[in-house]
N, C-alpha and C positions, 0 to 999 in steps of 0.2 A: 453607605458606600461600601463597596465590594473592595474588601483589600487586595491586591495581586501576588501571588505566591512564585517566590523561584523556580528554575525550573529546575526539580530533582534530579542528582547523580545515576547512572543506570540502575546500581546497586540498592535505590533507594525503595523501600517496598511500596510504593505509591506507583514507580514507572516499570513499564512493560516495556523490552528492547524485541521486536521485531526484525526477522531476515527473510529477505524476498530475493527472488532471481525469476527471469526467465529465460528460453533458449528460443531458437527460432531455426536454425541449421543444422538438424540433426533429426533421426528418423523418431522420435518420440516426445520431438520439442514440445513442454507446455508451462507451466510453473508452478511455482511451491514456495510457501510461505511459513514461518517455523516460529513459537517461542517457547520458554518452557516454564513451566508452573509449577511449585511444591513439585521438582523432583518429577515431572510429567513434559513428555514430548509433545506437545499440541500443533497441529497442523493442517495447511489447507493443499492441496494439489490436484492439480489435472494436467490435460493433455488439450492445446490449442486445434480448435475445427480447421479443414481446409480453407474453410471464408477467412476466420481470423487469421493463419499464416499468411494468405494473397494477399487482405485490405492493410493490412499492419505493421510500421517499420518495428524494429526494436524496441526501438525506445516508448514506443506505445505501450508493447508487450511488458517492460520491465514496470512502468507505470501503474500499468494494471493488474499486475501480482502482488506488488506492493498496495496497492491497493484491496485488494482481495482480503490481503493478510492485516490489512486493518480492520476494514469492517467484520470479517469473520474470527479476528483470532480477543480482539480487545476488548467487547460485549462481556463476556464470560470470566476474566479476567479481574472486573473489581478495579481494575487500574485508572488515575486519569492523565496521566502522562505518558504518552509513548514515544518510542526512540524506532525511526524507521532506520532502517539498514539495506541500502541498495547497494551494485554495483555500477552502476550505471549513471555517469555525471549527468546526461541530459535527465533524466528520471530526477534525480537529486536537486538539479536545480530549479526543475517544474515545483517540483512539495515546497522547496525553501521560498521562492518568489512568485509561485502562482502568475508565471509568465512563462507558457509551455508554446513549446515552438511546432506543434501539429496541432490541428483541430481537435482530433482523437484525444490528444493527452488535456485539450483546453474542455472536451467535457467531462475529462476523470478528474480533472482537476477541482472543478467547480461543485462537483459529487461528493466530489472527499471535502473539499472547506467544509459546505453545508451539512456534512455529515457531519462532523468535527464539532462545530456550533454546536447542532443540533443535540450532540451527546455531551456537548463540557469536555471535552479531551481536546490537549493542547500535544504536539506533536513536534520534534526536533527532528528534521530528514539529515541522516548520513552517508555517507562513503566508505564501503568496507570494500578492500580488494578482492576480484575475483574467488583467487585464492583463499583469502580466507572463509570468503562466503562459502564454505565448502558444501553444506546439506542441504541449503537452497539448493546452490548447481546440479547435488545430484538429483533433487526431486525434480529440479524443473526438464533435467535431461533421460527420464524413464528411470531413474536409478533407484528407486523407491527402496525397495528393498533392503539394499546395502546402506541406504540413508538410518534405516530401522535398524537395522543391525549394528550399527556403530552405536545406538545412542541405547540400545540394550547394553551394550558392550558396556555401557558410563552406568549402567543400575536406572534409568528412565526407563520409566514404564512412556506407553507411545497412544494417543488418543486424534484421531482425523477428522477435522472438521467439514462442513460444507459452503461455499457460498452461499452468503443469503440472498433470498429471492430480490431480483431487479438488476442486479448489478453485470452480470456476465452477458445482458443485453445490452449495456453501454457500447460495448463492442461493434455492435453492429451499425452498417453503415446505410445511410438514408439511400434510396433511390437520387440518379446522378438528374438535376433539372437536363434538359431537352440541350444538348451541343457542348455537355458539364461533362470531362471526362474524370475519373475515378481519381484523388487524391489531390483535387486542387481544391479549392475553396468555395466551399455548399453543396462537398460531397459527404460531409461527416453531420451526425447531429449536434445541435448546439444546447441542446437542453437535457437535462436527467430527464429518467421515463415519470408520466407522472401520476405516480403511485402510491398509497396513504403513508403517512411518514411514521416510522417508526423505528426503534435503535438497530434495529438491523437492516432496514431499508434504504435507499439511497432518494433523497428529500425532494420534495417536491418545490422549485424555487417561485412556482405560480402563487404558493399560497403563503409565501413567506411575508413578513411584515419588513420593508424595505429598509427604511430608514432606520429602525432598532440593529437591524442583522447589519446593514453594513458598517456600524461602527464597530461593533464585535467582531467581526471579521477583520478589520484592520486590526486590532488590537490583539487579534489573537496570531494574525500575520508577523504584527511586532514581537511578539514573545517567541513564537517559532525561533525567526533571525535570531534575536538574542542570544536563545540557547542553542543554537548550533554553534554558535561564535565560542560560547564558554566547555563548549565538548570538551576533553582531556584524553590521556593517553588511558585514563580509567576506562574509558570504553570500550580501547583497541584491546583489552589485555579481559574485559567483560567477554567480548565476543571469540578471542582466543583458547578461552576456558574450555567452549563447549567443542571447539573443532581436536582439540588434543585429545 
């Protein structure tokens, strides 16, 4: 029998603290996802298409950067604990209960569980204020630049990752059925794309064995909960480090 392990302190060298933001109202809205490694600024960012600005509330958008910066920043990492860091409570409480209140966020959600599984990475989603999410905001609002310069400024050296193939198509929205207008319900896709699963892939739930996975998934659901309950001001004061 598999023993169950706590969930580690951010500081603990097992967990990876992740910052994600998006923007959606400004001439360069797109988003950005940040952690850092031995002293290295690692990071994922773009700029959102004219499709994804029209089909997609915020709260999609912040879903999906957070998202982003999971499966591209925590691969590479070694880590199997990670601590999301959103700004956004609807985002926050989709990761915590996998009860997301848009179609959109119910198939990024589904992506990320099975992805999650899939990799052995158990995941605590939090709440960092606007403000403090400072390098997010810049990168997700064109500010790339000055986002790099500051954390030159801290002695990080700075490395940009890519999304991995599959996932920046979740995005996209199904053709609307025949008298279906755009953003009600069986305009969105309900399933990840299905495509060979791999650690940087987003899973294929066709080929999944049901009854194994979904007890896993609840139990990995439970652990999430848990540790977000046991978060501390240690956190607030991990994530203030970097923005000083």
């Amino acid at each position: 029998m598999t023993t169950a392990r706590a969930f580690p302190g951010a500081a603990d060298p097992s967990a990876l603290a992740i910052y994600a933001d998006a923007a959606l109202e400004c001439a360069d809205a797109g988003f950005c996802a940040w952690t850092v490694l031995d002293n290295e600024l690692i990071y994922v960012q773009g700029e959102w298409t004219a499709e994804e600005r029209r089909d997609a509330f915020i709260c999609d958008l912040e879903l999906a950067a957070s998202t982003f910066g999971l499966v591209a920043l925590t691969p590479g990492s070694g880590r199997s604990f990670v601590y999301s860091f959103t700004d956004n409570v609807n985002a926050k409480a989709a990761m915590r209960s996998a009860t997301p209140k848009t179609e959109l966020m119910q198939t990024l959600c589904r992506a990320r569980v099975d992805w999650l599984i899939a990799n052995r990475v158990a995941e605590a989603a939090e709440r960092i204020t606007s403000k403090a999410n400072l390098w997010a905001d810049l990168g997700s609002r064109g500010k790339l630049a000055e986002m790099l310069e500051q954390a030159e400024m801290l002695g990080l050296s700075t490395r940009r990752v890519q999304i991995p193939p599959g996932w920046r198509e979740l995005l996209r929205p199904t053709a609307p059925e025949p008298g279906t207008e755009r953003g009600t319900e069986g305009d969105r896709p309900t399933t990840a794309p299905s495509i060979p699963l791999t650690p940087n892939r987003p899973p294929n739930r066709v080929a999944r064995q049901a009854s194994g996975e979904s007890d896993r998934r609840r139990r990995l659901l439970q652990a999430v909960r848990a540790a977000g309950a046991r978060v501390s001001s240690q956190l607030r004061g991990h994530c203030r480090r970097f923005r000083r």
